[in-house]
FILUM-786343 format. One record per residue (C-alpha): residue number from 1; residue in three letters; x, y, z. Coordinates in steps of 0.5 Angstrom, whole numbers, plus 500, padded with zeros to 3 digits. Each point is the difference from the previous one (the first is absolute). Last residue first. Example, Ala and Ser with C-alpha at 12.3 -4.5 7.8 and 13.67 -1.06 7.14 Angstrom:
% residues 2
{pos=2, code=ser, xx=527, yy=498, zz=514}
{pos=1, code=ala, xx=498, yy=493, zz=502}
% end
This chain:
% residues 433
{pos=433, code=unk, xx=403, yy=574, zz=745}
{pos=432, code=unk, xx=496, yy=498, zz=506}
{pos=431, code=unk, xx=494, yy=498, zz=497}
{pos=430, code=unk, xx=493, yy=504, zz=501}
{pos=429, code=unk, xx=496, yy=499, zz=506}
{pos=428, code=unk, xx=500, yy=507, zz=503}
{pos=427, code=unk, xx=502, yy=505, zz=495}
{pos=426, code=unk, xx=508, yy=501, zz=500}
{pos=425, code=unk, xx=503, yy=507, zz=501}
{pos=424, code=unk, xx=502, yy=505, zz=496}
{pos=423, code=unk, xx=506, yy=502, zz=499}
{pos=422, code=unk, xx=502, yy=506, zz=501}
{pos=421, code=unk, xx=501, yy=505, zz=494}
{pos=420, code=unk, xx=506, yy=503, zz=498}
{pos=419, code=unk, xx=503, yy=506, zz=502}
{pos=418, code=unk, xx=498, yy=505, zz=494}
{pos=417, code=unk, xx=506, yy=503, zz=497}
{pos=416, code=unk, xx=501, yy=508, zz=502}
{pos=415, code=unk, xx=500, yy=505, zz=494}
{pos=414, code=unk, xx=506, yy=504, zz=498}
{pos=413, code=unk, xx=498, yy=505, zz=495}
{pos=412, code=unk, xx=502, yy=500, zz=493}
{pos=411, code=unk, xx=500, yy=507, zz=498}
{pos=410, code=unk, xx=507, yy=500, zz=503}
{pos=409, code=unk, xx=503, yy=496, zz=494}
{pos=408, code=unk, xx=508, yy=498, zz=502}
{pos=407, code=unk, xx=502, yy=497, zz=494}
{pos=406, code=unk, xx=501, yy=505, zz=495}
{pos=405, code=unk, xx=505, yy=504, zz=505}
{pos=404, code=unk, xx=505, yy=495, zz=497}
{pos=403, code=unk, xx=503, yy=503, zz=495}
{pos=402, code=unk, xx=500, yy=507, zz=504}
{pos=401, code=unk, xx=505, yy=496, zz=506}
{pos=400, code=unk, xx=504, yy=498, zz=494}
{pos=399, code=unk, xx=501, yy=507, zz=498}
{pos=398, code=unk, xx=503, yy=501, zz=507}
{pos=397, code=unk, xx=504, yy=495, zz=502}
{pos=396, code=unk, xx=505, yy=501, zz=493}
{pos=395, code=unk, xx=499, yy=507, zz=502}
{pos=394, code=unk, xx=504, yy=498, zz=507}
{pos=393, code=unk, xx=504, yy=497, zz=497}
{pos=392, code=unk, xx=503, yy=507, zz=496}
{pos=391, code=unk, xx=500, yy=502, zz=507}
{pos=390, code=unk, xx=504, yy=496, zz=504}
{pos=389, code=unk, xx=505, yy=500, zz=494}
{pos=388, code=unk, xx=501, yy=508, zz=501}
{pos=387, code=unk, xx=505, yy=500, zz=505}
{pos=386, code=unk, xx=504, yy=495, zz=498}
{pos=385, code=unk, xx=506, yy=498, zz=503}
{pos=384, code=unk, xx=500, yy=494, zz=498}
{pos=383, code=unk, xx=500, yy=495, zz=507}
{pos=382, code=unk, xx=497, yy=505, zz=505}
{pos=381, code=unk, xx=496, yy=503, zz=496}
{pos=380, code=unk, xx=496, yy=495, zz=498}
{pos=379, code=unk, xx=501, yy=496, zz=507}
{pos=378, code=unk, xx=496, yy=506, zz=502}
{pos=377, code=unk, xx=494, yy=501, zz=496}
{pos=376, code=unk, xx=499, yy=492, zz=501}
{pos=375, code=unk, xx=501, yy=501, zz=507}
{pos=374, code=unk, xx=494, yy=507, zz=499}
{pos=373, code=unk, xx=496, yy=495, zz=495}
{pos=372, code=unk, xx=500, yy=493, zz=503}
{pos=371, code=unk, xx=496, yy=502, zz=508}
{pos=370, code=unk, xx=496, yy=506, zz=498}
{pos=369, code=unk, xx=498, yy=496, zz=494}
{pos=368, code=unk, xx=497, yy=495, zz=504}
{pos=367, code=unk, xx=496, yy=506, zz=504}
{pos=366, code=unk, xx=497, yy=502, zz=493}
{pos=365, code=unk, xx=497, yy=494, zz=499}
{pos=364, code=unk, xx=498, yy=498, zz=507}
{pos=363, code=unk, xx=496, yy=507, zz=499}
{pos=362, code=unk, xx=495, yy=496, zz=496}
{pos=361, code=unk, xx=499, yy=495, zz=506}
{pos=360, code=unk, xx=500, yy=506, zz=504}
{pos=359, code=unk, xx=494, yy=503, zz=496}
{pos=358, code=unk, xx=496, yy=494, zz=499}
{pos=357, code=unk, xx=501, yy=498, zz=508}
{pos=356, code=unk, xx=498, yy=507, zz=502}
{pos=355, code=unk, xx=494, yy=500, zz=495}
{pos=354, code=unk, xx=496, yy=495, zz=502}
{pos=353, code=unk, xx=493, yy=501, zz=499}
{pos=352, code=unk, xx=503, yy=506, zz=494}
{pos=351, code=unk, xx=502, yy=494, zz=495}
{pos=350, code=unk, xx=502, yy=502, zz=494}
{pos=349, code=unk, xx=498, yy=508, zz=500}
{pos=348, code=unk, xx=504, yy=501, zz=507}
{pos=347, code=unk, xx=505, yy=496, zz=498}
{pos=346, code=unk, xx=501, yy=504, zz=494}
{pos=345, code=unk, xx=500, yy=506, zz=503}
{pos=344, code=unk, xx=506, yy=500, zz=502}
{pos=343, code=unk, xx=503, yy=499, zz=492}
{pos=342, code=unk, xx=496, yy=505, zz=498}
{pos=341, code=unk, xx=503, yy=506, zz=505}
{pos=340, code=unk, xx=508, yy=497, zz=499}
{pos=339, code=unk, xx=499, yy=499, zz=493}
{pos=338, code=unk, xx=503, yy=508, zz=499}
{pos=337, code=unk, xx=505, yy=498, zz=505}
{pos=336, code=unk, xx=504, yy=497, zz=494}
{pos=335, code=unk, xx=498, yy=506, zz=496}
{pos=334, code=unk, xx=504, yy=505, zz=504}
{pos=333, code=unk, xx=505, yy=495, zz=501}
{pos=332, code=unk, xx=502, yy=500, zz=494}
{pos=331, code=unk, xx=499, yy=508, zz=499}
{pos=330, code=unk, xx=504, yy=502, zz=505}
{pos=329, code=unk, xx=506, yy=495, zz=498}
{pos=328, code=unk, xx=500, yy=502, zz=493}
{pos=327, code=unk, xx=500, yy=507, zz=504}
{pos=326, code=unk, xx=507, yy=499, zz=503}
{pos=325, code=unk, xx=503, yy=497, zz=495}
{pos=324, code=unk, xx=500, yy=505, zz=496}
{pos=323, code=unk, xx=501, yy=506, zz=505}
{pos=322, code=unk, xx=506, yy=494, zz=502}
{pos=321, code=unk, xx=503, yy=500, zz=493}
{pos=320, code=unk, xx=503, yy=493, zz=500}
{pos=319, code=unk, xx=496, yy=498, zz=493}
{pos=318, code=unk, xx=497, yy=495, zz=496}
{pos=317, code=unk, xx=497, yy=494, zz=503}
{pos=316, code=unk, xx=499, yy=504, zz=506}
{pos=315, code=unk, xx=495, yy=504, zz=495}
{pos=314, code=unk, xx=496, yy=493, zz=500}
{pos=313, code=unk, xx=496, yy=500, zz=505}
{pos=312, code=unk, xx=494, yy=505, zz=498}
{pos=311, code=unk, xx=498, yy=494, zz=496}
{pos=310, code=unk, xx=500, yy=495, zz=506}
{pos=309, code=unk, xx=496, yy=505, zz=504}
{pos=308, code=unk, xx=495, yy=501, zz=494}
{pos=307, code=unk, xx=499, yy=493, zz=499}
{pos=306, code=unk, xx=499, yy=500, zz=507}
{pos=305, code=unk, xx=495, yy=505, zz=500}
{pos=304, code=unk, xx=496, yy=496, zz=494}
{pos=303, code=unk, xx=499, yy=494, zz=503}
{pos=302, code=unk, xx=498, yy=502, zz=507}
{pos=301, code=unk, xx=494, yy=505, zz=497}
{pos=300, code=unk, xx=498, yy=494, zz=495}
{pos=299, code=unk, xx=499, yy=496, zz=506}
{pos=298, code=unk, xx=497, yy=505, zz=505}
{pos=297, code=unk, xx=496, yy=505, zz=496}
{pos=296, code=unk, xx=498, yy=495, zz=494}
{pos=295, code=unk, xx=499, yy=494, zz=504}
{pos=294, code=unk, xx=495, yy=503, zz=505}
{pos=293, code=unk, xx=497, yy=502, zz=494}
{pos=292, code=unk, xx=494, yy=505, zz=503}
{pos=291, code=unk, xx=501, yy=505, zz=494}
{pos=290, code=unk, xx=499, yy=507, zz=503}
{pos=289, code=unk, xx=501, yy=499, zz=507}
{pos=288, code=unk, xx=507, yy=495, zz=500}
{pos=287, code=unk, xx=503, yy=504, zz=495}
{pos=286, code=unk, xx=500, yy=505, zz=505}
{pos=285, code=unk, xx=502, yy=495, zz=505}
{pos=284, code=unk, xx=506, yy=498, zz=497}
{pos=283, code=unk, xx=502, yy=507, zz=497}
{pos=282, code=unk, xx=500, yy=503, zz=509}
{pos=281, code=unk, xx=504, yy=493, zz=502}
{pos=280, code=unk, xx=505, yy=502, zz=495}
{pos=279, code=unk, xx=501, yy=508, zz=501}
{pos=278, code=unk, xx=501, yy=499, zz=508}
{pos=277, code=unk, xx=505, yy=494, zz=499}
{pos=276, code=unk, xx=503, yy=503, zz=495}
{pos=275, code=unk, xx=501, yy=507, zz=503}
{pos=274, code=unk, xx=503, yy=497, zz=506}
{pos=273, code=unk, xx=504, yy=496, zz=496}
{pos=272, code=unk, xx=504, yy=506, zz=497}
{pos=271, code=unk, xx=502, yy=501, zz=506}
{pos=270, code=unk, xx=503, yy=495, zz=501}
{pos=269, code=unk, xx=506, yy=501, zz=493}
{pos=268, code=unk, xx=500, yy=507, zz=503}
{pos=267, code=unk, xx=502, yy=498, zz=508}
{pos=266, code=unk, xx=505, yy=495, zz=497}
{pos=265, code=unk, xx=503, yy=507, zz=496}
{pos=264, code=unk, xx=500, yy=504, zz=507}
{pos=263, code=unk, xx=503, yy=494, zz=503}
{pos=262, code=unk, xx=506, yy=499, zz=496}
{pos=261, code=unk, xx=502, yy=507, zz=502}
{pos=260, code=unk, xx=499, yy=500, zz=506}
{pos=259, code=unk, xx=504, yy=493, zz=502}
{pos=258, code=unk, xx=506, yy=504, zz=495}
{pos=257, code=unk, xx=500, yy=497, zz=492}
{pos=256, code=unk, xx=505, yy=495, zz=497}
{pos=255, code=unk, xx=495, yy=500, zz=494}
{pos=254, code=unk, xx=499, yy=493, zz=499}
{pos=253, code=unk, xx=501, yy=498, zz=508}
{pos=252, code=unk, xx=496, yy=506, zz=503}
{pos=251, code=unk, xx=494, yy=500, zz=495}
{pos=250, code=unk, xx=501, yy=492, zz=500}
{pos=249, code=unk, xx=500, yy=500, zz=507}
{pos=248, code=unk, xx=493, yy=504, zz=502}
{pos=247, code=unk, xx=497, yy=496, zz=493}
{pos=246, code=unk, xx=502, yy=493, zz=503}
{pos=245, code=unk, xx=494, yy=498, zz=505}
{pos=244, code=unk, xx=495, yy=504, zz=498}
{pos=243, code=unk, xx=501, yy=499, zz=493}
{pos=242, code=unk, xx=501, yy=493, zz=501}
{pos=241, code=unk, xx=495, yy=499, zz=504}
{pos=240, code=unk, xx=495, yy=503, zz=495}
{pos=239, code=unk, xx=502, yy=496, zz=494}
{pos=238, code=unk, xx=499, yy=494, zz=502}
{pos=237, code=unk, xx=494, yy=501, zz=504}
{pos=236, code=unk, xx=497, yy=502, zz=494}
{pos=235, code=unk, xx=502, yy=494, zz=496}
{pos=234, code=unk, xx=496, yy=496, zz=507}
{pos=233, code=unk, xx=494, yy=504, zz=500}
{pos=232, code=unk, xx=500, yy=496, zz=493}
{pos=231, code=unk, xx=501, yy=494, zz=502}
{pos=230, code=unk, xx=495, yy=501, zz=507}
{pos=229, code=unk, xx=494, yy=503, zz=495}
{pos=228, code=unk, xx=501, yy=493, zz=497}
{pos=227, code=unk, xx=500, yy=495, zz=505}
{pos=226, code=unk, xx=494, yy=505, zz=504}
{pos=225, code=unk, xx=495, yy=493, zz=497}
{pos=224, code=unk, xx=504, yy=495, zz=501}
{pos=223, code=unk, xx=501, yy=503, zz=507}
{pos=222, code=unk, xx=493, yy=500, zz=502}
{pos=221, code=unk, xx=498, yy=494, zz=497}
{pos=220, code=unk, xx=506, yy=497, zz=505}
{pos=219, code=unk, xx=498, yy=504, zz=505}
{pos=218, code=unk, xx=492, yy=500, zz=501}
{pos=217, code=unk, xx=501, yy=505, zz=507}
{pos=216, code=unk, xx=496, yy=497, zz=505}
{pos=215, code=unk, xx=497, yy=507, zz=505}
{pos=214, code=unk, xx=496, yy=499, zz=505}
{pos=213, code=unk, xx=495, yy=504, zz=499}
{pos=212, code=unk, xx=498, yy=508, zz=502}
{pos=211, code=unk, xx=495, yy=502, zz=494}
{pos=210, code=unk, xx=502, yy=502, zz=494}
{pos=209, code=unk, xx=502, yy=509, zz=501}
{pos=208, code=unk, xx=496, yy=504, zz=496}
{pos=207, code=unk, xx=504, yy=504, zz=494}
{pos=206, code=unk, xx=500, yy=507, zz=502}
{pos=205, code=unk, xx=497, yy=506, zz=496}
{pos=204, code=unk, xx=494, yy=499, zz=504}
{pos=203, code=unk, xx=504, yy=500, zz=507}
{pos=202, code=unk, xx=504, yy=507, zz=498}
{pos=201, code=unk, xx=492, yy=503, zz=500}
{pos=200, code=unk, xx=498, yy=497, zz=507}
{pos=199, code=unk, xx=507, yy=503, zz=504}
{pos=198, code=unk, xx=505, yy=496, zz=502}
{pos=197, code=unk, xx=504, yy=504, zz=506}
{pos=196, code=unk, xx=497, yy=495, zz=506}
{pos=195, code=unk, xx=504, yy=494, zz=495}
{pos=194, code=unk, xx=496, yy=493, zz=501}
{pos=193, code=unk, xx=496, yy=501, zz=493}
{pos=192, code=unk, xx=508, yy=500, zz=496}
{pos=191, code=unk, xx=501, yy=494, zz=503}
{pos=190, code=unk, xx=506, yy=498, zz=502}
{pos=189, code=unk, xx=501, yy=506, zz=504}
{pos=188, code=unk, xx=506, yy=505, zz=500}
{pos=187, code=unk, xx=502, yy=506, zz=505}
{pos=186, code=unk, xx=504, yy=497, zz=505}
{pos=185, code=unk, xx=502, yy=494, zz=498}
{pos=184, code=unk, xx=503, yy=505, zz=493}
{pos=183, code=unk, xx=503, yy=505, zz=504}
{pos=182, code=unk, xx=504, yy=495, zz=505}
{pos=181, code=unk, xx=503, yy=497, zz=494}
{pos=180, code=unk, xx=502, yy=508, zz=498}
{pos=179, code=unk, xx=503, yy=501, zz=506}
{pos=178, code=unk, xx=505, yy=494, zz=498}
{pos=177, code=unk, xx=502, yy=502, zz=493}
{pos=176, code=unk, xx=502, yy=507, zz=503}
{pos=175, code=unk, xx=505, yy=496, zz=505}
{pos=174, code=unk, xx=502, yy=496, zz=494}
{pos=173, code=unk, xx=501, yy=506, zz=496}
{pos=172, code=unk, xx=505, yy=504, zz=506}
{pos=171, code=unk, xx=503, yy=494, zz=502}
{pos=170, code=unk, xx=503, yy=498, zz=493}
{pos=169, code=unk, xx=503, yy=507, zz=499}
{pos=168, code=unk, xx=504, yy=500, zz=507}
{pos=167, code=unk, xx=503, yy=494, zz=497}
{pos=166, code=unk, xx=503, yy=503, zz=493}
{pos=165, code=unk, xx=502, yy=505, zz=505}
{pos=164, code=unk, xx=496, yy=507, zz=504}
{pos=163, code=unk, xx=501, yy=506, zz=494}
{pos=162, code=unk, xx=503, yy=498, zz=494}
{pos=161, code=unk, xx=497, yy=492, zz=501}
{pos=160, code=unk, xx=493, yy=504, zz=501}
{pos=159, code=unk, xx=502, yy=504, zz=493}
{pos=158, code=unk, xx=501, yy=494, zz=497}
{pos=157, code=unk, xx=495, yy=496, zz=502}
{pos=156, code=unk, xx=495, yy=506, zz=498}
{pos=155, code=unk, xx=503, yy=501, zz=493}
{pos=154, code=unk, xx=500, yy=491, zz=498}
{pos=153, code=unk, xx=494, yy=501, zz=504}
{pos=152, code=unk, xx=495, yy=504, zz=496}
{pos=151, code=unk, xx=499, yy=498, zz=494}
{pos=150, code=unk, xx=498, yy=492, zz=502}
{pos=149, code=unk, xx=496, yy=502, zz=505}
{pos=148, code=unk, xx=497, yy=505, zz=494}
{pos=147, code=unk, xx=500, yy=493, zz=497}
{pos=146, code=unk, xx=496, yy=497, zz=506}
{pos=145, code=unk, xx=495, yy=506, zz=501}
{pos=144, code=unk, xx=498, yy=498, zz=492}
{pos=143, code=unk, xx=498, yy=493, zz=502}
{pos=142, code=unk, xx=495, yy=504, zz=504}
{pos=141, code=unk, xx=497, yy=503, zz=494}
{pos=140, code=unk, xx=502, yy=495, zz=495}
{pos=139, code=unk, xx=496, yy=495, zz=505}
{pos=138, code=unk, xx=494, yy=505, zz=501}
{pos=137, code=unk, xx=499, yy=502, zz=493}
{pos=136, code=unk, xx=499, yy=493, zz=497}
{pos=135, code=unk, xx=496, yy=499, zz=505}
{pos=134, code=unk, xx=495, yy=506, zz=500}
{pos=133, code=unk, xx=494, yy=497, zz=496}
{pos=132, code=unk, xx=500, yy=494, zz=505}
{pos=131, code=unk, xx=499, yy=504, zz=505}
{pos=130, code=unk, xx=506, yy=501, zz=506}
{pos=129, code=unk, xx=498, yy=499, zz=507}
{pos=128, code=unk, xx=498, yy=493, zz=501}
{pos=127, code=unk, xx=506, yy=496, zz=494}
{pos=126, code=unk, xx=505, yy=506, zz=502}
{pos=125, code=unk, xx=501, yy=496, zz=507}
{pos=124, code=unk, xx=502, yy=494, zz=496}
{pos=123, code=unk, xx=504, yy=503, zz=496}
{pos=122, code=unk, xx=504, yy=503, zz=506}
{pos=121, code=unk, xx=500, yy=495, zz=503}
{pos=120, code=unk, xx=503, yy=496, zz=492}
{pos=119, code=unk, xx=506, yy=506, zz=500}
{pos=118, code=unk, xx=502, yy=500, zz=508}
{pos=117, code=unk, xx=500, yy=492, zz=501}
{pos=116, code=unk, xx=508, yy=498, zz=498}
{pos=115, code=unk, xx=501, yy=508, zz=504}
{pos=114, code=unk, xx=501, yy=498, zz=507}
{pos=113, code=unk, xx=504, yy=492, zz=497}
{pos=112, code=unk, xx=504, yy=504, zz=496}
{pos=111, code=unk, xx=503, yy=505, zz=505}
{pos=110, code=unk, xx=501, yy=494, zz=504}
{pos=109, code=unk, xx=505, yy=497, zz=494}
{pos=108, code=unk, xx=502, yy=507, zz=499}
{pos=107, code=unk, xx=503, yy=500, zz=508}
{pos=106, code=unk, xx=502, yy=493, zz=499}
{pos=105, code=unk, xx=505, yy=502, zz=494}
{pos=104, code=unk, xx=502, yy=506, zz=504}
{pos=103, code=unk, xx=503, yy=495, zz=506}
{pos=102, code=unk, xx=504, yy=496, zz=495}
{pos=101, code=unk, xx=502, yy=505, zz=497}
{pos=100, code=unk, xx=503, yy=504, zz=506}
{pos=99, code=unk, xx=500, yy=506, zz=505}
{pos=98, code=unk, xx=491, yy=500, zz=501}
{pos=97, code=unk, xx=497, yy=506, zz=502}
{pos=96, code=unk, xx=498, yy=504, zz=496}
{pos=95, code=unk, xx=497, yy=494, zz=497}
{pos=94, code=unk, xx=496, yy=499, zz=506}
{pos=93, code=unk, xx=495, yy=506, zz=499}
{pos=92, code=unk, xx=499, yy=497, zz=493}
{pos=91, code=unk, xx=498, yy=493, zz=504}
{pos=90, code=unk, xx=495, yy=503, zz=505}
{pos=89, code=unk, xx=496, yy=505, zz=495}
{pos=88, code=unk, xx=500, yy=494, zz=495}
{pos=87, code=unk, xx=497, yy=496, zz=507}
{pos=86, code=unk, xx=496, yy=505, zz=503}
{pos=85, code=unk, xx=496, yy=501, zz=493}
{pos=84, code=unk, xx=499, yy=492, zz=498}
{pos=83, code=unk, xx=496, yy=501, zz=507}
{pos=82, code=unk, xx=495, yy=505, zz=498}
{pos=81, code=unk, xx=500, yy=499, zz=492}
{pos=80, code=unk, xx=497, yy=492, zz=504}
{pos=79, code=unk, xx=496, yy=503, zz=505}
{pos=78, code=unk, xx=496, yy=505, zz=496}
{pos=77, code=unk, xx=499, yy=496, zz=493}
{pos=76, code=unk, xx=497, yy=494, zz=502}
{pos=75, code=unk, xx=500, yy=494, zz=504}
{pos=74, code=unk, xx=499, yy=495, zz=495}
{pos=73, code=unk, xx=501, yy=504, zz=493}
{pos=72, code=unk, xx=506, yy=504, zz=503}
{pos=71, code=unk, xx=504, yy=492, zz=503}
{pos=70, code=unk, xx=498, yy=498, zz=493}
{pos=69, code=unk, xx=504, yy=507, zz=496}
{pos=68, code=unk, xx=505, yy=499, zz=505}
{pos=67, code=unk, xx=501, yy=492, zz=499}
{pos=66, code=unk, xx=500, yy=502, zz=493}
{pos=65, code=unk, xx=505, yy=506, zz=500}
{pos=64, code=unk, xx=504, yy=497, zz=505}
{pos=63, code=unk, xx=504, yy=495, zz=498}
{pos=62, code=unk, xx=503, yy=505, zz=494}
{pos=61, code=unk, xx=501, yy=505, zz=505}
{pos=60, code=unk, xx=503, yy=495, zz=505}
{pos=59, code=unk, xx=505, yy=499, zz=493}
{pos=58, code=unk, xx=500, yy=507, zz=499}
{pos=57, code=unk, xx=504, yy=504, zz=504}
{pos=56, code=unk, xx=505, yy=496, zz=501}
{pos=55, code=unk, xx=501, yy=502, zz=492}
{pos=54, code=unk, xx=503, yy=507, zz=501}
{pos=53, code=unk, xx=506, yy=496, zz=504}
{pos=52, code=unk, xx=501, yy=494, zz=495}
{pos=51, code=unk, xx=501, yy=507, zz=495}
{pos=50, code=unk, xx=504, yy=503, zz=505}
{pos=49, code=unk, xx=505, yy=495, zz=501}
{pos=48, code=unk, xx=500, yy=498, zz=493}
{pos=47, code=unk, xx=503, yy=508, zz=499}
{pos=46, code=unk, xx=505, yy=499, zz=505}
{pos=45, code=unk, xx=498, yy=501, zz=507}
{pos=44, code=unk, xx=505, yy=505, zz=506}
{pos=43, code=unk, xx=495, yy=500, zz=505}
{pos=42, code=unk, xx=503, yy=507, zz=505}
{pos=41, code=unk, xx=504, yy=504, zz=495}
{pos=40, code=unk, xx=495, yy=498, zz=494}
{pos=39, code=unk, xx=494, yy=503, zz=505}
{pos=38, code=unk, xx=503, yy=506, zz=501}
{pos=37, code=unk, xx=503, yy=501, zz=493}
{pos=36, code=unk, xx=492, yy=499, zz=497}
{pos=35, code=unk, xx=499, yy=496, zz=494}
{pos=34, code=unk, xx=497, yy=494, zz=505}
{pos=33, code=unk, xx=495, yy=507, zz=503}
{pos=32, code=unk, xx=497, yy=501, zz=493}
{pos=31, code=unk, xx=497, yy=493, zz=499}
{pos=30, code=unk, xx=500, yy=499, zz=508}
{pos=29, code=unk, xx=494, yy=505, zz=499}
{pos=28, code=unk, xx=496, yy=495, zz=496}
{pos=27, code=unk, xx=496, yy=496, zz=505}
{pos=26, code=unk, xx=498, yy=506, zz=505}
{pos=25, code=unk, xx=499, yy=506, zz=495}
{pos=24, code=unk, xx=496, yy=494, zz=496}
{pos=23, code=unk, xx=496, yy=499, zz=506}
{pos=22, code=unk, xx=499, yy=506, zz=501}
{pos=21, code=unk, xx=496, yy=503, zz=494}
{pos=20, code=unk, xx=496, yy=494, zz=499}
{pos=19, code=unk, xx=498, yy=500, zz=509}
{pos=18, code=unk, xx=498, yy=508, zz=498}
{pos=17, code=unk, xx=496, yy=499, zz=494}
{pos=16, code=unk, xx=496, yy=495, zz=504}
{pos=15, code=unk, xx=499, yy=505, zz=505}
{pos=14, code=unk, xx=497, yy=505, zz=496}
{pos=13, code=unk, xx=496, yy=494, zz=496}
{pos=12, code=unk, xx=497, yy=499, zz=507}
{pos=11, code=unk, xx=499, yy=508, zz=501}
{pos=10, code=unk, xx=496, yy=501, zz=492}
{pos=9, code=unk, xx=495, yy=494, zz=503}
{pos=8, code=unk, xx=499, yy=503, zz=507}
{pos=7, code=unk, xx=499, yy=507, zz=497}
{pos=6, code=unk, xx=505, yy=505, zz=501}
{pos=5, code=unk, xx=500, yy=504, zz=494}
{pos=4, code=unk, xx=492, yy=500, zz=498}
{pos=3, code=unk, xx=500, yy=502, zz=508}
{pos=2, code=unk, xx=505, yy=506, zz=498}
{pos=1, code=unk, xx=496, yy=502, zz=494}
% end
C-alpha cells in the first residue's frame, strides 16, 4: 500500500499540490496583512493604494503566462518550476522587509514575475504524468491545495503577525516556498521514463512523451483557437481576485470586526473553495468516462457552475446579516471553483503538444483580471462606500462568463498547419518563368 502511495507519479502531483498551496500563501497574504494595525501603523494606504497594490502582482503575471508556458514547453518543466520557485520564494521574503509603497510595489511586481509561469509548468509537467482520464481530476485537485492556501492564510498570517510582525510572517513563508523549489529540481524529471523511481505499470498508464524537437509554437492560429477559453477564464478571473483580494477587509470594514475575527470568517468563504476545486474536477471526469463528450464534461460543466455561482450571490442583494452573507459567499465561490478542473483541462484537451503555451494563454485571462478587478474593487468602495457593489458586478461578470462557454469547444483539437511545400525546381531546358 505504501508503495502504491509513494509511487513516482502520486509524489510529482504531491509536490505539485504543495507549489498551489504556496504560491497562493505567498500572493494572498498581503490581503490579510494590509488590514493588520502593524502594518497600517508603518505604511499608511487608502483603499486605492491597496487595490494599485494587490494589482502589482499581476502585470508580470500577465506577461508571464504565455512567455512562462513557452519557456515550459522549450526547456521543460523542471528547470522552469525550479527557477520561478526561487524568485517568488525571494520576493515574499523582501515584502517583509520593504518600509514604503514604492518599495512594496516591486516586491509584488517580482512576485508576479516568479509565479506568472507557476500554473501553465505545472500544466505542462501534468500533460506526461497524468492520464487523460485523470485530467479533470488533477487540475481541480491541485487547484484544490491553492484554496486551502487561500483558507489557510487569512488565520496563519494573523496569528504569525500575533507572534513575530507582520514582517517576521512574510520571511516565514517565503523561506518555506524556497525549500520547496530546491525539492521540485531535486526530485522532478521531464519525462516520466528519466525518473529512477518510475515503475513500468505507472509508465503504461502514462501518456508517451513526443520525441525531443525543437519546438515552433504556431501562435496566431494557436491564440485564435484559446480566444474564447481565455474570455471566459477571464469571468473567473474577475470574481477570484476580488474575493481574494477584498473578502478579509470587506469582513472587517463592513462589519467593524477584529483582525481574527474577519479572518476566521475569510478562512470559511475559502475553504469552501478547496472543496469546490476537488468536487468539480472529480464531476468533470466522471462525466467524461461515461459519456466520451469532451464538451459535454468540460464546457457544460463550466456553464452550469457559474450560472450556480451568480444565483447563490444574490442574498447580498437582500440582507446584511453576516451568517447570511457569509454562506452566499461560500457558496459562490464554491461553484466558481467548481470550473477550475474543466477549465485547466481544456488546454490539455485542445492542443496537448503545446500545452504550456495554451494553458498560459488561457491563463492571461484570469491574470488580466488580477490587474482591473481588485483596483476597480477598491475605487468602488472608496468612492460610494459601498461594500457590496464590488460584488453585485461581479455576478453581472460571471453570468457573462457562462453565456459565453459555448465557444470554446475542447472536443476540436488543435491540429498543427502543414508548412508549405518547397518549390520544386526547374527541369533542364524548360524556360525561366
Amino acid at each position: 500500500m505504501s508503495e502504491r502511495v509513494f509511487r513516482a507519479s502520486n509524489v510529482v502531483l504531491g509536490l505539485l499540490c504543495l507549489m498551489y498551496f504556496l504560491t497562493y500563501v505567498d500572493r494572498v497574504n498581503i490581503s490579510t496583512a494590509v488590514v493588520s494595525n502593524q502594518f497600517l501603523k508603518e505604511i499608511p494606504l487608502t483603499k486605492i493604494q491597496i487595490g494599485l497594490v494587490f494589482s502589482a502582482f499581476a502585470y508580470p503575471y500577465l506577461l508571464f503566462q504565455v512567455i512562462g508556458g513557452w519557456v515550459a514547453d522549450k526547456f521543460g518543466p523542471r528547470r522552469a518550476l525550479t527557477i520561478c520557485g526561487i524568485i517568488w520564494a525571494g520576493a515574499t521574503i523582501v515584502t517583509g522587509l520593504v518600509h514604503g509603497l514604492i518599495a512594496l510595489f516591486v516586491a509584488r511586481v517580482i512576485l508576479g514575475f516568479g509565479e506568472g509561469a507557476t500554473f501553465p509548468t505545472a500544466t505542462r509537467a501534468m500533460s506526461y504524468w497524468v492520464s487523460k482520464e485523470r485530467r479533470g481530476f488533477a487540475q481541480g485537485f491541485t487547484h484544490a491545495f491553492s484554496r486551502l492556501g487561500n483558507s489557510i492564510t487569512p488565520w496563519l498570517v494573523a496569528s504569525l503577525i500575533a507572534a513575530i510582525s507582520w514582517r517576521g510572517s512574510f520571511i516565514v513563508v517565503g523561506c518555506v516556498s524556497m525549500l520547496w523549489a530546491l525539492a521540485w529540481g531535486l526530485y522532478f524529471r521531464d519525462k516520466p521514463a528519466d525518473h529512477p523511481g518510475i515503475t513500468p505499470e505507472e509508465l503504461a498508464l502514462l501518456p508517451t512523451p513526443a520525441a525531443k524537437a525543437k519546438v515552433q509554437v504556431p501562435w496566431a492560429p494557436l491564440i485564435r483557437r484559446i480566444i474564447p477559453v481565455t474570455i471566459v477564464y477571464f469571468c473567473y478571473g474577475w470574481i477570484l481576485w476580488l474575493f481574494l483580494s477584498w473578502i478579509p477587509s470587506f469582513f472587517k470594514g463592513q462589519y467593524k470586526l477584529d483582525l481574527k475575527s474577519s479572518a476566521l470568517f475569510a478562512s470559511g468563504v475559502f475553504f469552501s473553495g478547496v472543496v469546490g476545486d476537488t468536487v468539480g474536477g472529480i464531476i468533470s471526469d466522471k462525466l467524461f468516462e461515461r459519456t466520451h463528450n469532451t464538451r459535454l464534461a468540460r464546457c457544460n460543466m463550466v456553464a452550469v457552475m457559474m450560472l450556480l455561482c451568480g444565483v447563490s450571490l444574490a442574498p447580498i442583494l437582500y440582507t446584511r446579516n453576516i451568517n447570511v452573507i457569509a454562506l452566499a459567499l461560500s457558496a459562490g465561490f464554491f461553484f466558481a471553483e467548481c470550473t477550475i478542473g474543466p477549465m485547466w483541462a481544456i488546454p490539455m484537451d485542445i492542443a496537448p503538444r503545446f500545452a504550456g503555451t495554451a494553458s498560459g494563454l488561457m491563463n492571461s485571462g484570469s491574470a488580466l483580471a488580477a490587474i482591473v478587478s481588485p483596483v476597480v474593487g477598491g475605487y468602488l468602495i472608496q468612492k460610494t462606500g459601498n461594500w457590496t457593489l464590488p460584488f453585485i458586478v461581479s455576478m453581472a461578470v460571471i453570468l457573462v462568463g457562462a453565456s459565453l462557454t459555448f465557444t470554446m469547444h475542447p472536443e476540436r483539437q488543435f491540429t498543427e498547419p502543414e508548412p508549405a511545400a518547397p518549390a520544386m525546381p526547374a527541369a533542364a531546358g524548360s524556360p525561366a518563368k
